[in-house]
N, C-alpha and C positions, 0 to 999 in steps of 0.2 A: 439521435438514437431513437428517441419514441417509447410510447411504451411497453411494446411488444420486445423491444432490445433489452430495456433497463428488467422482464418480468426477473429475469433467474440472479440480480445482484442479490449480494449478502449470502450466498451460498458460502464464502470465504469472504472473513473481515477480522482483521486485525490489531492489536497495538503496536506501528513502529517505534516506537520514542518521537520526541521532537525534533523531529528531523529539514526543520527551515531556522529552528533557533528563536523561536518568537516567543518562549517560554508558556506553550500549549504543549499537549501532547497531540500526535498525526495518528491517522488511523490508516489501513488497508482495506478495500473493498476489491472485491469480484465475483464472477458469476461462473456457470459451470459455460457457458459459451460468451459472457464479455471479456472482453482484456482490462488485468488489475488495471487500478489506481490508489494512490496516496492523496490520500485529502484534507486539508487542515485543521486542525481540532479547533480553530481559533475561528473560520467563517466558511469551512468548507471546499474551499477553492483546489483546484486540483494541483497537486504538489509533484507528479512524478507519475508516469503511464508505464504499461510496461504490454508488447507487444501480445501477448499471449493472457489467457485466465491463468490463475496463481489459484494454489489446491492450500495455501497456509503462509503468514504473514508471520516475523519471527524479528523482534527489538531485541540489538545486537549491543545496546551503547556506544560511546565514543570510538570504531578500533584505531583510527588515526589518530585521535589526538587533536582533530579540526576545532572541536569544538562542539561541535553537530551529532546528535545518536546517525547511527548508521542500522540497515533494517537489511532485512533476506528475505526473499520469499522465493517460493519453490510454485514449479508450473510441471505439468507432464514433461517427463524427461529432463528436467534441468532444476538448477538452486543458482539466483543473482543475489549478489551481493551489492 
């Protein structure tokens, strides 16, 4: 990336829940032109990309039942879950 890529992260950052189960909490990062990421509260490591910049990061808790928070976040035009 470099860091003329990385200048506009944290314009959007998050709490998802613990969403690897390590008993940390994960966080949401993006930029107004990078594509989110999910990173590990635990060492940082990249947990989960998501094609697009995300406008807001949203800790949903367990909805299955897995075990694992599960998280949403919203990008221009769309909401993943």
């Amino acid at each position: 990336m470099g860091a003329a890529a990385d200048a506009d992260l944290g314009i959007s950052v998050g709490a998802v829940g613990d969403v690897n189960n390590d008993g940390f909490g994960d966080y949401g990062v993006s930029g107004r032109f990078t594509p989110a990421f999910v990173a590990s509260g635990k060492n940082g490591s990249v947990l989960y990309t998501h094609s697009q910049p995300a406008q807001a990061f949203e800790e949903l808790g367990d909805l299955d039942g897995d075990g694992v928070d599960d998280f949403a976040l919203s990008s221009l035009g769309s909401v993943d879950v």
